[in-house]
N, C-alpha and C positions, 0 to 999 in steps of 0.2 A: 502557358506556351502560346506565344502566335508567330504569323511569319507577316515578314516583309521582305517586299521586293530587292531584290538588291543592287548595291552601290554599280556594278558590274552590267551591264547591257546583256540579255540571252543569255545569264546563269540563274539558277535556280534560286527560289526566296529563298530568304535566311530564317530557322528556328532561333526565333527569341526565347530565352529561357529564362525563370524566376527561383530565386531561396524554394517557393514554394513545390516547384516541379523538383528541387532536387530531393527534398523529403519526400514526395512522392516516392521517386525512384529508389528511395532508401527504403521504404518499406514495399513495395508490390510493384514490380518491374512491369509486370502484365497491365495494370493498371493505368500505370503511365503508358504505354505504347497503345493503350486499347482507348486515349483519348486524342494521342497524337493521332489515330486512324481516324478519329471525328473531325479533326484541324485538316486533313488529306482527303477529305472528302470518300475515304474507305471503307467506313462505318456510319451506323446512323448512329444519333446520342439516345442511350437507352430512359423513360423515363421510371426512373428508380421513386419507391415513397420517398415524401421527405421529414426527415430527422428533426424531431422537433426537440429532442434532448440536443442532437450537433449545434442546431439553431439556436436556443437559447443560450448554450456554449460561446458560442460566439459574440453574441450580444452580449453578454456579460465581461468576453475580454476584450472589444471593445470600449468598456464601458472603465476597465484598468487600466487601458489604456489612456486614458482620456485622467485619470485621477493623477495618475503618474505626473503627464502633461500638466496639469492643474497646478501641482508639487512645484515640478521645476518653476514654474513663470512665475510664483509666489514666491523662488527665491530669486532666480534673473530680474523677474520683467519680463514684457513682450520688448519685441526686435526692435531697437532707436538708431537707426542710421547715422542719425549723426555720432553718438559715442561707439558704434558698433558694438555694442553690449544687448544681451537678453535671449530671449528664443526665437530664436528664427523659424518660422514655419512655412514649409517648401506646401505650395499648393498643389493639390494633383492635376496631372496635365489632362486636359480637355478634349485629347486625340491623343491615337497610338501612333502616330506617323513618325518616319525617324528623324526629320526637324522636330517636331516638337518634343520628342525624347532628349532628344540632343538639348535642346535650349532648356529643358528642368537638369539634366548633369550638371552643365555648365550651372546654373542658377545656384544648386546645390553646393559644388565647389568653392563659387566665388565667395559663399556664405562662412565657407569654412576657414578662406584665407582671409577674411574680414574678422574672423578671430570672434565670431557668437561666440558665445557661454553654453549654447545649447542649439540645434539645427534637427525640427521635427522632419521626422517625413523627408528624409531627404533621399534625393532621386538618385540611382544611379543608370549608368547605357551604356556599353562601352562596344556596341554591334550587334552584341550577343546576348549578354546579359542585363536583364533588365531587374530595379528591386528597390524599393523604398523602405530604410532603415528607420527603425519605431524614433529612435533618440543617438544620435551622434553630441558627445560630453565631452568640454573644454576642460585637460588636464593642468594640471601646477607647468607643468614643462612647454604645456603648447601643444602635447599631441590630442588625440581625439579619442578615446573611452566608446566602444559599440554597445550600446544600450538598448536591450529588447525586451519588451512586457509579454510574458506567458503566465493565462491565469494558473496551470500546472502547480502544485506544492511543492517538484524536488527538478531537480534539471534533467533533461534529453534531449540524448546525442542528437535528434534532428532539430532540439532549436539552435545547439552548438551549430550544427552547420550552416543556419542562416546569418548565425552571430559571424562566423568565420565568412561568409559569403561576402557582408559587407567590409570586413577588416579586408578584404583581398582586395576590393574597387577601390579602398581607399589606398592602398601601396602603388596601385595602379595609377593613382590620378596623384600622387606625388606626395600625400598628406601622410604624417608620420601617426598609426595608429597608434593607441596603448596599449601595453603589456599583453592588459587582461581581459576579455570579453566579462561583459555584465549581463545575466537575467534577472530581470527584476519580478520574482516569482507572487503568485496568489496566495501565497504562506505570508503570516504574519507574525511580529511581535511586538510587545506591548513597548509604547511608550510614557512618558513620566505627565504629557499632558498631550492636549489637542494640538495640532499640526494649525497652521498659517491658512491652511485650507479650511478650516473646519469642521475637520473630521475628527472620528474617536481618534485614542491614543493609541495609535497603531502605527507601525512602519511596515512597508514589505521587505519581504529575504531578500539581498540580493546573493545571487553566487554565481561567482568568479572562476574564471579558467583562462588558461593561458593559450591567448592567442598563436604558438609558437607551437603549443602542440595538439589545437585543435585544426590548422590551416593546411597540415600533411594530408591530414583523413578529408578535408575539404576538397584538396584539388585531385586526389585518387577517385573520390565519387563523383567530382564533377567532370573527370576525365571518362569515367565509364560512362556516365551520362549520356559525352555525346558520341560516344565510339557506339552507345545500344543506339539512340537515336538515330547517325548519318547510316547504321548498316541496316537500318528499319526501314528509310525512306527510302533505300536504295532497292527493296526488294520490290515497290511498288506493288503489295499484300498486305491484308489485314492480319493480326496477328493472331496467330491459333492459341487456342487453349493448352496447356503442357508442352511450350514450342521448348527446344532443347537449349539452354542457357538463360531462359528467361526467371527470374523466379517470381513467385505468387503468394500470397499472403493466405487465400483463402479466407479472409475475413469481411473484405469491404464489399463493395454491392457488387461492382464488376466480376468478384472470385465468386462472390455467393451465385450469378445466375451459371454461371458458368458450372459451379460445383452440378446442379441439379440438372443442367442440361447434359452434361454427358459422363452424368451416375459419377463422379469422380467418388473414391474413396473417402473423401471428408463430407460425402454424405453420413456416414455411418458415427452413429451417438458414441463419442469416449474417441474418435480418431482423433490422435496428434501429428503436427505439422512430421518430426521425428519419426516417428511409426509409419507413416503415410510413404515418405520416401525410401524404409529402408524395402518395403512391398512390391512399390513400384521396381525398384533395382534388381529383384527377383519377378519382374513381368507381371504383377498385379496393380490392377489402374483402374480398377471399379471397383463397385459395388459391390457388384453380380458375379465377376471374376472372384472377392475374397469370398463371398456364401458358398458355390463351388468348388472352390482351393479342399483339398485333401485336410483333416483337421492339422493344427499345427501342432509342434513339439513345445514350444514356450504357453503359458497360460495366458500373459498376455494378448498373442495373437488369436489363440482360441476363443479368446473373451469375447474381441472382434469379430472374429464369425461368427459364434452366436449370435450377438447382435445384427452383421448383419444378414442372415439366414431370414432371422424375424420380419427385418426391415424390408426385405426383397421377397417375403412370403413362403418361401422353400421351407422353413419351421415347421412345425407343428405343435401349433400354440398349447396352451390350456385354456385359453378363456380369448373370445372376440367379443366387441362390443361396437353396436352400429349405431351409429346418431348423425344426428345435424348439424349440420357446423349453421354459422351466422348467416350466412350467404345463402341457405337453402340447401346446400351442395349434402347427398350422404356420403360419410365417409366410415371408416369401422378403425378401429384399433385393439389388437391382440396384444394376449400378455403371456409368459412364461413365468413359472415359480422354480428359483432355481434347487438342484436336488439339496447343495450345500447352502441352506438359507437363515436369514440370523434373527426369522419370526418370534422364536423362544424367544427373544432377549427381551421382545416387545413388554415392558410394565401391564401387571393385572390392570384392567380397567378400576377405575375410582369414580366415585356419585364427584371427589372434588375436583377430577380434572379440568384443567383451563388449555384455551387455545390460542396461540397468541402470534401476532405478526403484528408489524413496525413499519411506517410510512415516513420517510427520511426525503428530505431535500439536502442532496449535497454541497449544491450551487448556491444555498441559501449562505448568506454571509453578517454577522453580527456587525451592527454600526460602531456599537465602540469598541469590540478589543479586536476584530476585523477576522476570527475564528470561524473556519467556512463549517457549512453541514447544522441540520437542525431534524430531530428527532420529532416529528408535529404530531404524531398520532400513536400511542402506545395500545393498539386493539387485542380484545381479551371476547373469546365467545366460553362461558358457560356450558357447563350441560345441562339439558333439559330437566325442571323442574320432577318430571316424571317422565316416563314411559308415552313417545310420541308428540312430546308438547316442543314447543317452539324455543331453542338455545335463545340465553338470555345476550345482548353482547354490551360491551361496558367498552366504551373508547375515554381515555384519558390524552385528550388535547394540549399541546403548546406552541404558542406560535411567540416566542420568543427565547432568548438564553435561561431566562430568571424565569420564565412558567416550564420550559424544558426542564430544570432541576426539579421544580416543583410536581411535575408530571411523574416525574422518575422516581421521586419519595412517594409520592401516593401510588405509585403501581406497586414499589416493593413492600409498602404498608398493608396492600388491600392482598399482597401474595404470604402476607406472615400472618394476616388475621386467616386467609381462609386455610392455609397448611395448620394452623392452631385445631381447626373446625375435622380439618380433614389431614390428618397427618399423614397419609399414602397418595396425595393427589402428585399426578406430576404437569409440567406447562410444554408443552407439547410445541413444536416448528418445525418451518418446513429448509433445509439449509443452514449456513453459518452464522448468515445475516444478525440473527436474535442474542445470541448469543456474543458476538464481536460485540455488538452496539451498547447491550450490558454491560461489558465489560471496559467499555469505552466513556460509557457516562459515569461511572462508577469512578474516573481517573478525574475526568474534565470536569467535576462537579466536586471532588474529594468527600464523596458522600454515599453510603452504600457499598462502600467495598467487599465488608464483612458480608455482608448480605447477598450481596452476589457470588461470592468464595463459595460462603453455604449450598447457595442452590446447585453450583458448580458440583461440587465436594461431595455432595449428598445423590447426587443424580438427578436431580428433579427437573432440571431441561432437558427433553428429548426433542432430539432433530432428526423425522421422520425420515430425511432424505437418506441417511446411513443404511435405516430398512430398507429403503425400497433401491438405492443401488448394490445390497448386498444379497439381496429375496428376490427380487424380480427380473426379468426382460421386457420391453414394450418395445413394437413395433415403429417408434418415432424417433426422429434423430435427435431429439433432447427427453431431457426427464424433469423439465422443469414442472412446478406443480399443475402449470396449466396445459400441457400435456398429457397428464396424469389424467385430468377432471373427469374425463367420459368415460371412464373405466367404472366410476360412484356417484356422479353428482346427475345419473340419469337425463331428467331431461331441462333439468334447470344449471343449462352452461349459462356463462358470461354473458354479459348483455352491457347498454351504456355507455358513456363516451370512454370510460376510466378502465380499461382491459388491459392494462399491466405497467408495470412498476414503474416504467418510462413517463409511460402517459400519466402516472399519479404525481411525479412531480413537477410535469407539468404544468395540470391542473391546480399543483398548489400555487405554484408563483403566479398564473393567470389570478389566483383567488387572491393574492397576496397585492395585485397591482389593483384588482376591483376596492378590496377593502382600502386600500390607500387613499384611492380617489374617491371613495364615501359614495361607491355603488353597493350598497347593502345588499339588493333583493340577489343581485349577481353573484355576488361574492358568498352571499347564504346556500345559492343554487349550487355551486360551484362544491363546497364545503362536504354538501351534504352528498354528491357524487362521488368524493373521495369517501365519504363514512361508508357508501354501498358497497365498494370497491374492498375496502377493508377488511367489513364485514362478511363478505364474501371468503376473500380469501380466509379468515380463522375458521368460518362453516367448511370451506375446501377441508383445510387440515383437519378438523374434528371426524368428516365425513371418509377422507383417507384411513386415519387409525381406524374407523369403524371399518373400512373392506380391509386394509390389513388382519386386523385379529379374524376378519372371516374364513380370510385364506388359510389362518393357521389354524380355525375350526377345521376344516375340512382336512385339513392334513393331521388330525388329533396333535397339533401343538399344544401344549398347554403353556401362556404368556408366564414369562418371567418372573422377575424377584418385584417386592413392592417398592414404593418409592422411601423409605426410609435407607436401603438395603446398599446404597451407591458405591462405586466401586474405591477399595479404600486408595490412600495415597502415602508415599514418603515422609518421612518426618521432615524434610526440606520445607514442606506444605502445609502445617500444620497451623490450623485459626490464629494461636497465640502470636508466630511469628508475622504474620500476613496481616494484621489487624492494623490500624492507626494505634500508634502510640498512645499511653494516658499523656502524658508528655506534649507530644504535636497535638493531641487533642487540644487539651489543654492554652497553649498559645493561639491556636484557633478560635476557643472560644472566648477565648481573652480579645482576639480582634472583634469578634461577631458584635461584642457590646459597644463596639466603635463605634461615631458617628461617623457618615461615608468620608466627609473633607477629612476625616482625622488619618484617615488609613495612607494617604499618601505622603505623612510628615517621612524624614528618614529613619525613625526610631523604629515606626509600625511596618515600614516596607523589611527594615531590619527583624524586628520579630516572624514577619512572614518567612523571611530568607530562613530563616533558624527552624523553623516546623517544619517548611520543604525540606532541608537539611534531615533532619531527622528522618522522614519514612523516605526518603528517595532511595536509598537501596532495598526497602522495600518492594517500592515500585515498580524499579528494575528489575528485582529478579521475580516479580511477579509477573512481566511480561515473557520471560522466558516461561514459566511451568503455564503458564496457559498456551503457550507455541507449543511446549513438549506433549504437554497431556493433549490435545488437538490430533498431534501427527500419531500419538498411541492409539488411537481414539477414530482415526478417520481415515478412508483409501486411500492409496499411496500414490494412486492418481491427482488427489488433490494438491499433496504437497513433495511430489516429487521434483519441482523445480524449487524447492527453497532452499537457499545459498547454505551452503555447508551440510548438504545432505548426499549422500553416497546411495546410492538402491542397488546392493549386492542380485547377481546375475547369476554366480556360483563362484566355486573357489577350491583351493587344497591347501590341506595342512601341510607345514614344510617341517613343524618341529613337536613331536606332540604333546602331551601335557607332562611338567618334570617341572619340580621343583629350583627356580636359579641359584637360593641361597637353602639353606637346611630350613632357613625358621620364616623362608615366603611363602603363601598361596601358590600352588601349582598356576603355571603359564605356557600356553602353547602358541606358536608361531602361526598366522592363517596369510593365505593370499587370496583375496577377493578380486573378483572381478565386475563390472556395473558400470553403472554410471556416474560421474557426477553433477550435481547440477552447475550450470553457467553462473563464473564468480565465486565460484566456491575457493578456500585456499587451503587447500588439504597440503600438508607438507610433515615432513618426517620431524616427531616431538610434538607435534597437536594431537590432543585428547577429544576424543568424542564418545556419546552415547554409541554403544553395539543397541538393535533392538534385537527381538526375536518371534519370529509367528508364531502361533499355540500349532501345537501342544509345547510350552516352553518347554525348556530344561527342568528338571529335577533341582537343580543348583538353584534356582531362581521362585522354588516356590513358597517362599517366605517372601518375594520382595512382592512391590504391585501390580497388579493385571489390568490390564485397562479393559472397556466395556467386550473391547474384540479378540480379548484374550491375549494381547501383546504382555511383553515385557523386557525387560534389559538392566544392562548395567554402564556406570557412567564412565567414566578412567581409564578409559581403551585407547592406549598409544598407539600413535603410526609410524610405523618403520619405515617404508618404502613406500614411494609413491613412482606412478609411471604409467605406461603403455603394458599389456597382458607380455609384451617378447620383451622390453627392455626398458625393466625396473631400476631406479637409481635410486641413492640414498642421501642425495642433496636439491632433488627437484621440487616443484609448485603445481599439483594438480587442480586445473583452473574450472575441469567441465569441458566437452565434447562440443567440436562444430561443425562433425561428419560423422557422427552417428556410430563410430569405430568404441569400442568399450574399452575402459580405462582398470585400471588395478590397481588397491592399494594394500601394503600389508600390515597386519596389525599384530603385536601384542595383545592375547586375552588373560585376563587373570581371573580365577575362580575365587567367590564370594566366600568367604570365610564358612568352611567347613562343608561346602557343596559337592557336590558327587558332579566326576569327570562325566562328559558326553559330546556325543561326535556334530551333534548340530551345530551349521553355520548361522552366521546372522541373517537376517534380509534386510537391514539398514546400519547404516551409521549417522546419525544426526550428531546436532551440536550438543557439548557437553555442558555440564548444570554448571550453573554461576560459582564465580572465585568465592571463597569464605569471607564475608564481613561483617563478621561479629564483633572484630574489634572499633572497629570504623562507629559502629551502630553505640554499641556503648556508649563511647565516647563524645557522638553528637546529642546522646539521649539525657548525660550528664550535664553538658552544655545548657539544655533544654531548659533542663530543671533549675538551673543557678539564674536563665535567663526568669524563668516564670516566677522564683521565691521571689525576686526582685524589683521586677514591674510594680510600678511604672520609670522605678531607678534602676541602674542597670550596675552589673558588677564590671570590675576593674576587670577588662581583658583586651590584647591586640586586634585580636581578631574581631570582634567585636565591635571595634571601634572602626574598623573598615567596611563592616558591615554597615554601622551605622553612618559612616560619613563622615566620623568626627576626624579633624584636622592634629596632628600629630603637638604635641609638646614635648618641649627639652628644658626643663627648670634648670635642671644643676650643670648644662652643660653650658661651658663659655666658647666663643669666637664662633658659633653654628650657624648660618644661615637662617633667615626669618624662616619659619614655616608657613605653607602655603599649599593651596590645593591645581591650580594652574597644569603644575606635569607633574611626575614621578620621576624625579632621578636618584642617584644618590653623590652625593660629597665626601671627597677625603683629601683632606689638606699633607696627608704622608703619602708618598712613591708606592703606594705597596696596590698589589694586582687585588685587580678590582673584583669582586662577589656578589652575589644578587643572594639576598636572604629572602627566605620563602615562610610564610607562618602558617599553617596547617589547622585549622579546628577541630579534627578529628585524634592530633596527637596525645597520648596518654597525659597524666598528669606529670608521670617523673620525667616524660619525655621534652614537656613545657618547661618545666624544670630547668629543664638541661639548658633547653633554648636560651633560656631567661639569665642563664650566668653567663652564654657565650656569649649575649649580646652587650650585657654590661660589662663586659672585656674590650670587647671593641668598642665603643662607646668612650672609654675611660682611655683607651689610646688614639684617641681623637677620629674616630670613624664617625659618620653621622648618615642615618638612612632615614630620607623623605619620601613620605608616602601620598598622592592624592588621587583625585580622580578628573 
């Protein structure tokens, strides 16, 4: 935002506004008004630290930007006036004044009815609105394509609305936009060689949305815009903090001082934006007002007063703990154990325990298949050789994709020798982190899956955080581990440039650009900063479990089951189904013996396709039972916003349990009431998981129990969905946008031969994957006729598509050449036209069938041309 004078003698400047101020305003209304106060001379500009993770952000999507750029002119050309072809690139103007705004529009324009191929950087002014479009793209038709680079991996609504920002200057200035808004995303996918540019074989996502129905929501937020704006300036007032219409994020710097300067409720550790407003609506607006508040009737809300009671001091702890912060400053932190705590569950201590944490650069991006995020440090601390002696730590390094895999085999190599040694040891973290990213290289590397199933499966990962936000209170409005530290880590806090997770990846790409530039001593300084940081944090955790099991000394807990002991699972789960095929193995390791140039003929890209083939239903539904056993497994705070989750509130039986046929499972009718989350699409005939809190059902205890004592059943139809007063039986429950609770009703059906009981659920999640077993089969057969036969391959259609091969018609006369050019199909008879579809997955008698219908038509002069 700036102003200028205006066109007008004695009226007030004009608010110039940008794409960028309207995303502002689409995310913290307060935000934006609390900098127009700085432009008004209202407020001063606070100086907030500066973000060196936003920074490097930034830098790095200029840096896409610039590739993008590089892309197009290697297929335009730069801009030649005389043939009016190539890329035009609009210069930034050298003054904000509104001649020289005015003369880059126009410049911009003119470029556009000169008919570039491509227009960077182009300006637009139209008074008010000012904004320079990333890539304006010459269509088949003449119109113009709005092109914008966000390093982001999936699209948001707010770059939609800069996309749409610029499609609306151009209707304005008379140029026929296209259709479709393009982001050209930081997501990548492979391509078959290097690009013109000289990069790996990579392209970006682009996705596409319709300008037609992004450009409504564009000009409703650009209209509230300036109706918050002109009724802003008009009050000639800065704007207060909880002004009435404004809304606030509570996240960015502006909500954060603001939070703390007057006790707002999102001081308090575990408030949500949701919670937060429905308190306020009943006259609670601090702190200090919820620690006083009368206790609540919901547990939730109670939860929040104890916390903040602790936070605000009114508690009465069990334990303070005084130290020094960096600065010299003393401070103390208390803690509370709570009565209901899940210390028991803590695993017996083991001589082979290991401690482990994971230093990840997300923004790191591979050169040749253009896959963002790198795994560079897999840190592991030991326990102490003996009694007092100093933990050993073992960091396993990679500072590329191909030492990344290799890292990842030798951590889970050096984690099967020492469980061999010590078969009760378990690997100990702090959060989800370790855990995701296992399971993550285990996919992106197709190596280790089994193995991380196991440690999964068996329990041997513990994620200390579960204990200590199920056992504890601390007086701090986070619980991250380095809040935690002064509670165990006495008088050896943090220290160094590398003080959390931000600043480590940092540090790494600073170490990343030293070693480029063959600054060694730097780049070694650098390295080993991150190794202290590391190694830190796995002593944190090791030092945590050792004050946890204190606490549950002193309360005579005696820790848990050993680490063989894990909690069991479904037969859906079970190693044999979840493993790589011998099969896909197999074609795997038939390419491994490739030489690299060979891997990309069509044959071996073809044999790849065929192994992917094989385990990807695997895959997929292995990413479901890690989301389900997750949300069994962890607070419902964590994954109560994930899309298709219901978090029951309460409810009444409408119909009780009775039999519908003589020979069904007893069914009872329930009405829930709760929440759902945003995007959810609950509709009557969708099946979801019921869960259930412990003490489960009686019914249920033969099925699995997860660490926290959950459990449920899957196949629970939903009848009704709707509002608590008026349920219907053909509506779309989307998720709540005012905090009002929603209902839905279900059919439950009892588990073959379990005893009736009156307990409700406390969730509905998504339900387990479709059956595809036949699917699986049938590409596992495929597999095999492929493997007998390599490096020849068997007669099949499918096949030959896969492979590329160009179709033949020996016995057929008057057919058209065959060719790879397009796909159509030819039929020399009147008869209504068909598109045959060939399946790899269909049985044999089903190919069969195929196979005669096709020499049917064939033989009455149908002819169907396949290419690519």
């Amino acid at each position: 935002m700036f102003f200028l004078d205006s066109v007008d003698a004695g009226q007030a400047q004009d608010l110039v506004f940008s794409a960028s101020d309207l995303v502002t305003a689409s995310t913290c209304e307060y935000q934006l008004l609390r900098k127009l106060d700085e432009k008004l001379g209202l407020s001063q500009k606070p100086a907030f630290d500066v973000d060196e993770m936003l920074e490097r952000t930034a830098a790095l999507g200029d840096v896409h930007e610039h590739r993008v750029l590089d892309r197009f002119v290697a297929e335009f050309g730069t801009w030649d006036p005389l043939t009016r072809k190539g890329v035009f690139d609009v210069v930034p103007a050298e003054a904000m004044d509104r001649a020289t705004l005015q003369a880059k529009h126009a410049e911009s324009i003119e470029a556009l009815r000169s008919g570039a191929d491509v227009v960077f950087q182009a300006a637009f002014f139209d008074g008010q609105f000012h904004g320079r479009s990333d890539f304006l793209v010459k269509q088949q038709d003449g119109s113009y394509a709005v092109y914008d680079t966000k390093l982001a991996r999936h699209a948001k609504v707010t770059a939609l609305l800069q996309l749409a920002a610029y499609g609306d200057q151009l209707l304005k200035a008379g140029i026929t936009p296209a259709p479709d808004l393009t982001l050209v995303l930081g997501a990548t996918i492979q391509r078959e060689s290097a690009g013109s540019d000289g990069r790996g074989g990579f392209d970006y996502v682009h996705s596409d949305h319709r300008l037609a129905d992004v450009l409504p929501v564009f000009r409703e937020r650009r209209d509230r815009f300036l109706a918050l704006t002109d009724t802003h300036r008009s009050r000639l007032e800065p704007i207060e903090w909880g002004a009435p219409g404004v809304t606030a994020c509570g996240r960015c710097d502006y909500c954060k001082e603001q939070v703390r300067l007057h006790r707002d409720l999102l001081m308090v550790a575990g408030m949500r934006i949701t919670r937060r407003k429905k308190l306020m609506e009943n006259g609670i607006f601090t702190i200090d007002a919820l620690a006083q508040m009368p206790d609540a009737a919901d547990s939730v809300t109670r939860r929040l007063q104890e916390q903040a009671r602790l936070q605000t001091g009114t508690a009465t702890p069990d334990g303070t703990v005084t130290y020094t912060d960096k600065t010299g400053a003393a401070k103390s932190i208390s803690y509370s154990v709570l009565e209901s705590n899940s210390l028991a569950r803590l695993p017996r201590p083991d001589a082979g325990d290991i401690f482990f944490d994971f230093e990840g650069d997300p923004l790191w991006q591979d050169p040749v298949t253009g896959r963002w995020g790198l795994e560079y440090l897999f840190g592991v601390i030991e326990n102490p050789a003996e009694p007092g002696g100093t933990p050993v730590f073992k960091p396993f390094w990679a500072h590329s994709r191909a030492e990344e895999r290799q890292a990842f085999i030798d951590f889970l190599d050096y984690v099967e020798e020492r469980r061999m040694k010590y078969p009760d040891m378990r690997i100990y973290h702090y959060a989800a982190y370790e855990k995701t990213a296992l399971r993550n290289l285990s996919v992106i590397h197709t190596v280790g899956e089994a193995a991380v199933d196991n440690l999964l499966r068996e329990g041997v990962l513990v994620d200390l955080y579960d204990t200590v936000r199920h056992s504890i209170r601390i007086s701090e409005d986070s619980y991250s581990i380095k809040k935690l530290e002064p509670l165990y880590m006495g008088e050896h806090l943090r220290s160094g440039d590398v003080t959390d997770a931000g600043a480590s990846v940092v540090a790494y790409a600073n170490y990343c650009t030293a070693r480029d530039a063959h600054r060694e001593d730097e780049a070694a300084t650098i390295l080993a900063g991150i190794s202290d940081y590391n190694e830190y944090d796995c002593l944190s955790t090791l030092e945590l479990r050792n004050w946890l099991l204190g606490l549950a000394a002193e309360r005579s807990i005696e820790p848990g089951f050993p680490g063989t002991s894990g909690p069991g699972l479904p037969a859906e789960t079970e190693p044999d189904k979840y493993q790589a095929a011998p099969e896909e193995t197999a074609l795997l390791e038939y390419l491994a013996d490739l030489p690299d140039d060979a891997l990309r003929s069509d044959d071996n890209r073809a044999v790849a396709l065929v192994a992917a083939a094989v385990g990807f239903h695997r895959r997929e539904d292995k990413q479901f039972w890690w989301g389900h056993f997750d949300r069994l497994d962890r607070p419902v705070s964590e994954w109560e916003d994930t899309r298709d989750c219901f978090i029951v509130e309460g409810g009444d039986v409408l119909e009780d349990w009775a039999k519908p046929t003589p020979r069904s499972n007893p069914a009872r009718k329930v009405r829930l009431f709760g929440h759902a989350a945003d995007g959810s699409g609950f509709a009557p005939g969708k099946k979801y998981f019921r869960m259930y809190e412990p003490p489960v059902p009686e019914a249920f205890d033969g099925k699995a129990v997860s660490a926290l004592g959950r459990s449920g059943m899957s196949g629970t139809e939903v009848t009704e969905v709707g509002d608590p007063e008026g349920l219907d039986d053909g509506g779309l429950l989307s998720g709540p946008d005012d905090g009002d609770s929603d209902a839905v009703t279900i059919s439950e059906r009892l588990p073959k031969g379990g005893e009736e009981y009156s307990q409700l659920p406390m969730a509905l999640t998504p339900d387990a994957p479709v059956n595809t077993d036949g699917q699986r089969k049938a590409l596992s057969e495929l597999a095999i006729r492929v493997r007998s036969s390599l490096p020849s391959w068997p007669k099949d259609p499918a096949l030959d598509l896969l492979r590329r091969v160009p179709p033949s018609w020996p016995r057929l006369r008057n057919c058209p050449p065959s060719g790879l050019a397009t796909m159509h199909m030819w039929m020399p008879s009147p008869l209504p036209c068909r598109i045959l579809t060939s399946h790899i997955s269909l049985s044999k008698a089903r190919r069969e069938r195929a196979r005669r219908t096709l020499v049917r038509m064939l033989s009455s002069a149908w002819c169907v041309r396949a290419g690519r």
